[in-house]
C-alpha positions, 0 to 999 in steps of 0.5 A: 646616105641617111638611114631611116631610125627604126619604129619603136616596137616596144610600146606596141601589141604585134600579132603573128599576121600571116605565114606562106609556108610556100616561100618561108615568109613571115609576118608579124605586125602591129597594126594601125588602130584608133585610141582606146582608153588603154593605147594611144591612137596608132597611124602606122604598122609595124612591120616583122617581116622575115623572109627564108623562114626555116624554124620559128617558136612564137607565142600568136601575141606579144605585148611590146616586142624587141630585136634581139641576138640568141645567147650561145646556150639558145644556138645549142638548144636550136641545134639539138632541136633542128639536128643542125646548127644554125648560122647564128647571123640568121638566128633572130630572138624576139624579146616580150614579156621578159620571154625569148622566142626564136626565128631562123631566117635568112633576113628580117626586115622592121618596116613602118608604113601606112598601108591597110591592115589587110596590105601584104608585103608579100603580095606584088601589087602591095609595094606598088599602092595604086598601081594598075 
């Protein structure tokens, strides 16, 4: 079975786009936007969408966002801060700037895709584009 390759994130501005406290859904995407003198032309979204959220330290903006795993000094300093520790497969560090910022979630997934800007992956009617 062939596996789409990610979308590269690196390269791209992403925005913390939306929150449901109710189920711990986060979404974090850089959206699609027409060329401007300093970026090219953007097609697609990319999409961070973690779902399960338990804890989440972030800046509202990141200029060029990488995937990465939390160090053995950032699980002690989550668990003195949660009073838990964290299963370190559900600790996520986005990496910008040279800055690491935590996620616990239970998953995230990267996602590319040509919806509108205002789209959501949390919305039902969203994974089924014209359906009735």
């Amino acid at each position: 079975m062939k596996t789409k390759p990610a979308p590269r994130t690196d390269d791209r501005d992403f925005q913390v786009w939306e929150y449901q406290i109710s189920h711990g859904q986060l979404l974090i995407r850089s959206p699609k936007a027409p060329a401007t003198g300093t970026s090219p032309e953007r097609r697609t979204n990319v999409d961070l969408i973690f779902l399960g959220v338990e804890y989440m330290s972030l800046p509202r903006v990141f200029r060029g966002l990488t995937l990465g795993q939390a160090t053995a000094e950032e699980l002690r300093l989550l668990e003195a801060t949660l009073g838990n520790a964290p299963a370190p497969d559900d600790v996520r560090m986005l990496v910008s700037g040279g800055k690491r910022f935590a996620v616990v979630a239970a998953s995230v997934d990267v996602l590319e895709n040509d919806w509108d800007i205002f789209d959501s992956p949390f919305q039902f009617r969203s994974q089924f584009r014209g359906a009735p």
